[in-house]
Structures are given as C-alpha cells and as structure tokens.
N, C-alpha and C positions, 0 to 999 in steps of 0.2 A: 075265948078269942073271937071278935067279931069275924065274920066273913067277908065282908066289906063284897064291891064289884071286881068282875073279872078284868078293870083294868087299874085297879087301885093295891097297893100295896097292904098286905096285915102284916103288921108287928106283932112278933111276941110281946107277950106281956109283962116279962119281966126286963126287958132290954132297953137301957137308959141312954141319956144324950153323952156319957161314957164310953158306952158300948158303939156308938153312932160314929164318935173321933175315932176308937180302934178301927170301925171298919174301914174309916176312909184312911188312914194309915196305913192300915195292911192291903187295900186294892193297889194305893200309890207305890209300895215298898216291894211290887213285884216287874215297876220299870226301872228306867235309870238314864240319865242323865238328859238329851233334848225330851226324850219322849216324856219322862217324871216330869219334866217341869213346863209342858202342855197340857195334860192331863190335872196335874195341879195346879193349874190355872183356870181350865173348863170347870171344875170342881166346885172350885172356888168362887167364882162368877153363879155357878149354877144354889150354891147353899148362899150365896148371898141374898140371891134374889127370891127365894123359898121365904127364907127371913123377913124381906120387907114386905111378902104377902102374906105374913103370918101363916105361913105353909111347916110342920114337921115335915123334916126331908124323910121321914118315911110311914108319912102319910099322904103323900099327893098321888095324883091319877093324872094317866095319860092326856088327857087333857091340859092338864097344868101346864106338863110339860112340853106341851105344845104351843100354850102362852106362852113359855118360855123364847121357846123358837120364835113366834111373830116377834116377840120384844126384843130380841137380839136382831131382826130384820128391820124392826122400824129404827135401830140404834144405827141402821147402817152397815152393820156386818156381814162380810161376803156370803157366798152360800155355801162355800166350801169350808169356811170356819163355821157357820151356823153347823152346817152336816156332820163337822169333827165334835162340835159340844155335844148333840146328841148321841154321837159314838161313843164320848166317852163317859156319859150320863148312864146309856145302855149298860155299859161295860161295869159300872158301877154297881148299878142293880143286880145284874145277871151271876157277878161276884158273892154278892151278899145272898142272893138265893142258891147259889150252890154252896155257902156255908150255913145254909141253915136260918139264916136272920129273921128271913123273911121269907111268905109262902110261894111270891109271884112276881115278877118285873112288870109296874110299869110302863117302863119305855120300850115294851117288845115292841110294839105293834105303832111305835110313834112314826108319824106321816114326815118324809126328811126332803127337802126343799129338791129340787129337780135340777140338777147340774149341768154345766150347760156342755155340748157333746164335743166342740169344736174350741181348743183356744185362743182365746185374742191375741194371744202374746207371741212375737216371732222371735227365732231364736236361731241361733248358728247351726247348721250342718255340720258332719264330719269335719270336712276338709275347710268349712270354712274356720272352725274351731283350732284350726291344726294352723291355717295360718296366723290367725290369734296370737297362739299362744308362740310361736317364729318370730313373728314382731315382734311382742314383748322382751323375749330372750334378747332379738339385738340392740332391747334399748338398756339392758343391765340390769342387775340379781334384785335389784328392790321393784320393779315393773316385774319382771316376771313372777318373781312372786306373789304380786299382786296379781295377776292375772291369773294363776293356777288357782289359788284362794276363792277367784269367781267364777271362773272355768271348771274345773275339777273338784273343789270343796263346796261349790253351790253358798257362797256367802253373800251376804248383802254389801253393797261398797262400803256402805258406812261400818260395816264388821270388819273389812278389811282392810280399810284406811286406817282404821283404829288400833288393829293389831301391835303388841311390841312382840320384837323377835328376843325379847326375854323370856317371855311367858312359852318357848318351846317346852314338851316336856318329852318322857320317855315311857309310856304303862304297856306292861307286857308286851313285850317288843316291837309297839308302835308309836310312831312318832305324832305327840299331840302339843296342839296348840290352844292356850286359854285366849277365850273372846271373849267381849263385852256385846248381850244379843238388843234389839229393841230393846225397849223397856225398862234397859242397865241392867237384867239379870246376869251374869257370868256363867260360863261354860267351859268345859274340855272336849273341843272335836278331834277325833282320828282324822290324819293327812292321809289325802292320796298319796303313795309314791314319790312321782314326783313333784308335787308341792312342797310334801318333805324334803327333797334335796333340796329346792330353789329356796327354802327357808332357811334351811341351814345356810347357804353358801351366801345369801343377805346379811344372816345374824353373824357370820364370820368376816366377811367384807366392814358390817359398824363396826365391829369390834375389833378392828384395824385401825380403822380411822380411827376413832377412841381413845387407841392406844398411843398414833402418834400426834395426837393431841396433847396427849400428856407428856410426852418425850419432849424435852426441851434440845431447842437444836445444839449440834456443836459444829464449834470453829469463830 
C-alpha cells in the first residue's frame, strides 16, 4: 500500500468503485429525511466534480478539495452552503476512516470559508411574531396557516403556497405535512403544534366547501 502524504487519502488495495457506492450508501443511510437529502446532494455535487477532474474520490488531497470549494465560490455559492459541502465532504471521510476504508481524512485540516458574524437578514421579534401570527388568524384558517408554515415551520413561501392540505399526514404521533422543496424534490416535515391545528382546521374548512359543492341544492 502506498503511503501517499499526510494530507492525501490511501486506499486499500483491494477496495473497488463497488465498495466506494457502499460507502456512500452506508454514510447517507445513517440520516433521514431533510438532512439525507442535503447531504446527498453535497455528495453528489462533490463526486461529480472529482469526475470531470479525472479525480478517484478516494484518491484526492486536501488541496483538491479545496478547489473544490474556490469552484463552488466562483459558481456563486453562499459561504454557508460552500462551509455545509465541506462538512459534509469531512463527514464522509471521517466515516470511511472509522470503518477501516481508508488510513486518513483528507478534508480534516480543509481551510472553510470565513462566515460572516453579523446577519443581513431582519427578522421578527417575539411579540412582533405574535402579532403576525393574530393577524393572520383574523383574516381565516387558510392565512393562518400559511402564516404558521412560515412562522413556526420555517418554509419558503413558495413551500407554502404550494402546500395541499391533502398531503397532511400522521407518523408516530405527529402531525406531518408532505412539501414540494426548491428543486421539486418532495419531503415530510413534522408540524409545529399549532400549525398542526390551523392545518387541520383549513383542511376541514375545503372539505366543507367541497362538500357543498357537490350538494345539489333543494327546493
């Protein structure tokens, strides 16, 4: 087995581009659901671009990986999504060398972009949140629920515009709702509380109207 450098990966020698899909199957198969399908997306982005620099993904060095990161900054990508790819690039490795795959991570010692301390973004208070979510209630169950959705479930408007109150569901005694995320991939979030009830009492409200839709009047 070569030695290679202390910031480069050694392969076993007898471990195929087989064994290479197991691993990243078995790192992914120990999340679940938003987080699985972030992680298999950085992944995935990250073994593409191995590829079109004729890189084995488990042959590159911290350096690579570090091209990596400029190339994801010159593409435009935040630094906080640049910073989550190499987490979960790290995480990758770190997996595989506590099973044995390999002698050394890597992405330990990878340089991760500088965050910035303060954010841009303003955002509701307490009580400003509380009157929020007061207004919405007095404007009726399909505002308010949209408003818990962005308030309370942290969704994108376009997640919550999109919502049907079909797709409520029930797993282990919490009240979930299937979305449609960016990108069209689909998802089941657990409801707050009360988002849960103001969903419910929406999905019961169409299904009223619905109903007397289909009622033909009499008299």
């Amino acid at each position: 087995m070569n030695t290679g450098s202390t910031s480069s990966l050694v392969l076993r020698d007898d471990l195929s581009q087989f064994d290479i899909q197991i691993a990243l199957g078995c790192f992914l198969a120990g999340y679940s659901n938003n987080t699985f399908l972030a992680y298999q997306q950085d992944l995935r982005q990250f073994v593409s671009w191995c590829s079109n620099q004729d890189l084995e993904l488990f042959t590159v060095k911290r350096t690579h990986i570090e091209l990596f990161a400029r190339w994801l900054e010159h593409r435009g990508a935040a630094r906080a999504t640049i910073g989550r790819r190499l987490s979960t690039v790290t995480g990758f490795y770190r997996y595989c060398t506590e099973e044995g795959l390999v002698d050394r991570n890597p992405a330990a010692n990878v340089r991760r972009p500088r965050q910035r301390q303060e954010s841009t973004m303003s955002g509701l208070d307490r009580n400003e949140l509380g009157v929020f979510l007061v207004q919405a209630g007095l404007s009726g169950a399909r505002d308010h629920a949209l408003a818990c959705l962005l308030a309370l479930n942290g969704l994108r408007v376009s997640e919550a515009i999109g919502t049907d109150m079909d797709d409520l569901g029930l797993e282990r005694g919490h009240h979930t709702l299937r979305i449609v995320r960016k990108g069209g991939s689909t998802v089941i979030v657990p409801l707050a509380p009360r988002t849960a009830r103001r969903c419910i009492s929406r999905s019961v409200n169409e299904a009223r109207v619905r109903s007397s839709l289909r009622t033909p009047a009499i008299g």
